[in-house]
N, C-alpha and C positions, 0 to 999 in steps of 0.2 A: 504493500500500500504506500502511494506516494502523498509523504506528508507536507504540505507546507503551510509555513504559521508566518508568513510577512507576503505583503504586494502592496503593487503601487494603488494611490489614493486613485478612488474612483474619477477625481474630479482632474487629475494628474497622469492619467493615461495616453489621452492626444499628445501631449506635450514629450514625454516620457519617451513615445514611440518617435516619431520628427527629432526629439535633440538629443536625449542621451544616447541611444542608439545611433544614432547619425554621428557623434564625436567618438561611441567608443569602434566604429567602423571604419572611421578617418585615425585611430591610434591615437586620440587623445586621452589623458587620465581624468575620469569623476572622481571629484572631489563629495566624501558622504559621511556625515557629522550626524554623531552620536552624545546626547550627555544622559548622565545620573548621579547619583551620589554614592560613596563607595567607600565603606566602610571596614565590612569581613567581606572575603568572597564566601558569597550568599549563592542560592542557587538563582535567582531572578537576575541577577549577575553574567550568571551564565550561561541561563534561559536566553539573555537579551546579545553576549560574545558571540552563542556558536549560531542564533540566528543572523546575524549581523556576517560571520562569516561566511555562513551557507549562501545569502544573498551577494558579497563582493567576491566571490567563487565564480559570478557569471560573468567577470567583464575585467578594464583595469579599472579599479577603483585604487585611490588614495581615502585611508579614512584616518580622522578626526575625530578622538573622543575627549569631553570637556565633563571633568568630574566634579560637579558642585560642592566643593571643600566647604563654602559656605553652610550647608545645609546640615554636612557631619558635623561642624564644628555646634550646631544650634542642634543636634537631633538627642535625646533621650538618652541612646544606648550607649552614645560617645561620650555626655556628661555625666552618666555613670560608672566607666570606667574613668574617666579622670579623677572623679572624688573617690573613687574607693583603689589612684594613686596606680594604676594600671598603662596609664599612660601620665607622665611626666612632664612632657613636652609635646604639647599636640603640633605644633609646625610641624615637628620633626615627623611625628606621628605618620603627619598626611602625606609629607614628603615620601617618607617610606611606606606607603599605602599605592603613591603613584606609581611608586617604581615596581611595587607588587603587582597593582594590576596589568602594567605595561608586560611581566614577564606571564602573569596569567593568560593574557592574550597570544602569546610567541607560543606556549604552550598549546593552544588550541588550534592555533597553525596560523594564525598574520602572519602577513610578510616584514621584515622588522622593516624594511626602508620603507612599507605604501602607512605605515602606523604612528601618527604621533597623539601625545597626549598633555593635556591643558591644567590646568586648576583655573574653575571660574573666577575666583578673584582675583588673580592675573588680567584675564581678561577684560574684568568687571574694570580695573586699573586705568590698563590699557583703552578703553574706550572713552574716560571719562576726563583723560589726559591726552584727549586727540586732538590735535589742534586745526586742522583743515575743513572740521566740519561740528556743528555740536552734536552728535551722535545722540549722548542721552538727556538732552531736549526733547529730540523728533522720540525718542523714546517715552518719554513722561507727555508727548503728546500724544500717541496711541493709548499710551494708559488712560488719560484723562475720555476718550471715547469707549472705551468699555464699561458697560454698566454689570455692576456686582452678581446680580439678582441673574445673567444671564449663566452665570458659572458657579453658583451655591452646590455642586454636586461636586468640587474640588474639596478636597480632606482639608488643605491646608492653604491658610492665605498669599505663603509665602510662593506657591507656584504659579499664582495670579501674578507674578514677578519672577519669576525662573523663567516658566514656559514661554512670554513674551518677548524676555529679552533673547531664548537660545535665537528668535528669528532673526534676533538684530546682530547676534554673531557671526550666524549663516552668510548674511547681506555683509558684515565689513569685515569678514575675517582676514579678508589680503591687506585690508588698511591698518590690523590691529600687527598682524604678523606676517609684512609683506618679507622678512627675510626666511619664513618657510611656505607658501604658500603664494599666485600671483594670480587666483580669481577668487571669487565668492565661493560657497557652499552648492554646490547642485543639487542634490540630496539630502534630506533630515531623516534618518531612521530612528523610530519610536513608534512609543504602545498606542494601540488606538485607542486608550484611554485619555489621553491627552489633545486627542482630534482636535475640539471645538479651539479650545485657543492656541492652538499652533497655526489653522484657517484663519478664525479673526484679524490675528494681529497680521499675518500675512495679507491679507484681503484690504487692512486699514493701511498698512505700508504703499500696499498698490494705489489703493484712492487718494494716498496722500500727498504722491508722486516721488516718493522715497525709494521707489525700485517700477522701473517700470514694464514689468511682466512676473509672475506665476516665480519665487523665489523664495527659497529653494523647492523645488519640488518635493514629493512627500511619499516614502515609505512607511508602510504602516505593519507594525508586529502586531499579531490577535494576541488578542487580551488575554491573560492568566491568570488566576488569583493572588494578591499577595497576602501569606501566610503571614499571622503575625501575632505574635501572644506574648505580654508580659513586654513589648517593647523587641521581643527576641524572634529571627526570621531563622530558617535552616541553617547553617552553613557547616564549611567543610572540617571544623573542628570538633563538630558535636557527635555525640556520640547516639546511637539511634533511639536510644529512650528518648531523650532530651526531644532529638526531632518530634517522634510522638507525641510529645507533650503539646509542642508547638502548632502539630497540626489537627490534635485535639482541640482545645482551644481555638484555633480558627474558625472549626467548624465550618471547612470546607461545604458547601450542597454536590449531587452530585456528579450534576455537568462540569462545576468548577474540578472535581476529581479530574475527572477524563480529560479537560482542558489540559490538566498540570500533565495527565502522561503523555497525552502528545506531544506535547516540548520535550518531554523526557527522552521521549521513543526518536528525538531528529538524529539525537547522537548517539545513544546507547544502541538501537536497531531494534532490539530486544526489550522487554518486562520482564520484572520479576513477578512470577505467580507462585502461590502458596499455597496448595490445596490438601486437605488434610495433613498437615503436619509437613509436607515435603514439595521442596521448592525446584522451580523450572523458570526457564526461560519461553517464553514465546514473543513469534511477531504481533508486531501492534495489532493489526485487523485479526489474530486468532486471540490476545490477550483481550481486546476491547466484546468480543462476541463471548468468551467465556465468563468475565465479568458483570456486562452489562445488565443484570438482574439481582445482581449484591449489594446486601446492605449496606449501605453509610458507613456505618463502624467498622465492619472489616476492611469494606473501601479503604477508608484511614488508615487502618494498620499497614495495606499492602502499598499506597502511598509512602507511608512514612519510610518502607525498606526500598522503594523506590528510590526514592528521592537519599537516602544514607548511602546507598550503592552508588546512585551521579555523581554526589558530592565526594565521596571517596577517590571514584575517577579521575575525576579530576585535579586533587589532588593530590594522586600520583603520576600526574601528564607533570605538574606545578613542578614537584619535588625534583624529577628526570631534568625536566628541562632548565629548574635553575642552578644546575653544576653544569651549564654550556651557558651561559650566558656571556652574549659578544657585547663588543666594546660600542658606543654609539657614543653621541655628541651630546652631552651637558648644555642646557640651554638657561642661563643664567641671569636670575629676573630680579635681584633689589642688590643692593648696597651689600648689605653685612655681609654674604655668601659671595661678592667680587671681593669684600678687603681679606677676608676670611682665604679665599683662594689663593690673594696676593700674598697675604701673610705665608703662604706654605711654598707656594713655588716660585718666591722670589731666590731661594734657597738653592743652589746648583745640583745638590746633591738629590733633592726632593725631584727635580727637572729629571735628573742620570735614572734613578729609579723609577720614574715613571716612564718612560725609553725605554728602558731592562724589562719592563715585567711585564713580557709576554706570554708568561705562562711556562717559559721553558726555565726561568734558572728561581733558587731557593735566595733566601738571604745572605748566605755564607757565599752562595754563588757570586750575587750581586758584591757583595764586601769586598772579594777577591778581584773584581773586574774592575771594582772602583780605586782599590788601596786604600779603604776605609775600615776599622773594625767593624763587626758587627755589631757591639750592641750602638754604633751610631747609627747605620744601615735601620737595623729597630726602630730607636727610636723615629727617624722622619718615617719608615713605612707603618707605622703603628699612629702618626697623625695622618696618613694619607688616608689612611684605614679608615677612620673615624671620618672621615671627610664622605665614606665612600666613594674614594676615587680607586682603592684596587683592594683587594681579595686576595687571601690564603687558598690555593687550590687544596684535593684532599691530599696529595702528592707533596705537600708541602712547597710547591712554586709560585712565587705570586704573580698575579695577571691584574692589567688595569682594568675595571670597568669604564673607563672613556678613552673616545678615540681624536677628542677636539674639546675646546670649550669656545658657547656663543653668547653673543652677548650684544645685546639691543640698547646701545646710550643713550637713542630718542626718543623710545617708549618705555622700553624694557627696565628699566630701574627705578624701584620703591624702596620707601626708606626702611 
């Protein structure tokens, strides 16, 4: 059975067939922008990576994902790990969040060159410190044209303000980050939960004369339930009670079940079935036929070993693939992490070592190539470390995780 869980907006078909197809027939790259907020890898996470991948699988795409730090930084589950001291340093937190999902993605298969990724308030930065145009003017002018009462079925206020502005990112992304990037957005991939004002604002951009055609066009993922109990969603660290708990507690119905395995079944192929005491695999159209007359309750249980086995999956794709992880370009956005950088390789020695550590020599190695003792070697590779700019392989050889440092002094720098 061929599943698929995204296509294009009904209203973005014409358009879709005439120009993305027509550019990616001429060898141009779509550019197709992605945001959420991203906290643990959660399965909705990665319900939304491998749909996202199975769709830029058809063509070239460049894609764009923009993680709303903002939102982790305001959400529940994030202010409860800080007060109960879990997280210490939320920058750094997110920092190391991005970089986790950047390798979760590699793991799922992106291409690492067609893949970058953002923090909205970078962005949010960047646009508000443009100077060639007032961006978020024309943006608090579209806001001032939405009436509240039309989207009272939005959880929370604050995506009356996410969802808005991702169209205004879409529209200036080459102005905000014209040194990766040299058009707008051609695509938005998201849930069609979010339909009505990703249209709106789009629609109000158009009549306003802020873009004048159909931008970005619109992919749409079907909708999924999001599990959520206690503040707590799935993810890849829990152990399967835990899940159960969670999707207890949601009280899935039980189309929303069958919703969740078909995302399940895009990558897996297979369900886990449970039938008297003893478990099997089957294809989704024999799993969904054998099922289809089960209760609720058991439903949940067989969800919840669903969903324990995805989330395991993939983090053992995670684990594999982050002892390969290649070097890429540091794109370097305030002040304190350039003086901070300056401060480390102003240093010759910290320069020589970062050269060296390609993975093939140890520290003794490097000491000996330098005429330095080791524990100096140490010392500057033990503040590189901390910088994460390179890594102890398990062989004991260190390797840089960068292969350049960028750096924006017209936009790119907050204090």
């Amino acid at each position: 059975m061929l599943l698929k869980n995204s296509e294009t907006h009904k209203s973005d078909e014409a358009e879709f067939k005439s120009e993305i197809r027509s550019d990616i027939e001429n060898g141009k790259p779509i550019n197709v922008f992605c945001s959420f907020t991203y906290i643990t890898p959660n399965y909705s996470i990665l319900f939304t990576l491998n749909e996202l991948k199975n769709f830029v699988d058809k063509g070239d795409y460049k894609v764009f994902l923009v993680v709303w730090d903002m939102n982790t930084l305001a959400n529940p589950y994030f202010k409860r790990m800080c007060s109960s001291r879990k997280i210490s340093d939320p920058e750094y937190f997110i920092d190391n969040k991005v970089k986790e999902l950047g390798e979760v993605a590699k793991s799922i298969g992106f291409d690492k060159e067609k893949l970058s990724i953002y923090k909205s308030s970078d962005l949010w930065k960047r646009l508000i410190s443009y100077k060639e145009k007032n961006i978020f003017q024309d943006f608090y002018s579209v806001m001032a044209q939405m009436k509240i009462k039309d989207y009272v079925n939005n959880n929370k206020v604050s995506h009356l303000v996410q969802i808005p502005m991702d169209i205004f990112f879409c529209n200036y992304f080459d102005k905000l980050y014209p040194e990766d990037v040299d058009k707008p957005m051609d695509l938005a991939f998201f849930g069609s939960d979010k339909e009505k004002l990703y249209l709106s604002t789009r629609d109000l951009m158009v009549s306003n004369g802020l873009v004048d055609h159909k931008s970005p066009l619109f992919v749409l993922m079907k909708k999924f339930t999001y599990l959520i109990y206690n503040h707590n969603v799935p993810e890849w660290n829990m152990p399967l009670k835990e899940i159960h708990k969670i999707v207890v507690g949601a009280n899935p119905n039980k189309k929303e079940i069958f919703d969740l395995f078909r995302h399940i079944a895009l990558t897996e192929n297979k369900l886990i079935a449970n039938s008297n005491g003893n478990r099997e695999s089957l294809e989704y159209g024999e799993f969904i036929d054998t099922y289809k007359n089960e209760s609720e309750k058991n439903l949940g249980f067989i969800l919840s070993e669903n969903l324990f086995s995805y989330l395991k999956n993939h983090r053992k794709k995670h684990q594999e693939y982050s002892g390969k992880i290649e070097e890429s370009v540091l794109n370097i956005t305030n002040k304190k992490n350039v003086k901070q950088m300056g401060q480390v390789l102003k240093s010759n020695i910290a320069l020589e070592i970062m050269s060296l550590a390609d993975g093939t020599r140890t520290t003794s190695q490097i000491s000996k190539h330098l005429g330095k003792s080791v524990a100096t070697i140490s010392t500057y590779a033990n503040r590189l470390k901390k910088m994460n700019l390179i890594r102890m392989l398990p062989d004991g050889n260190l390797k840089r995780n960068i292969k350049g440092i960028k750096v924006n002094f017209e936009l790119g720098l907050s204090d």
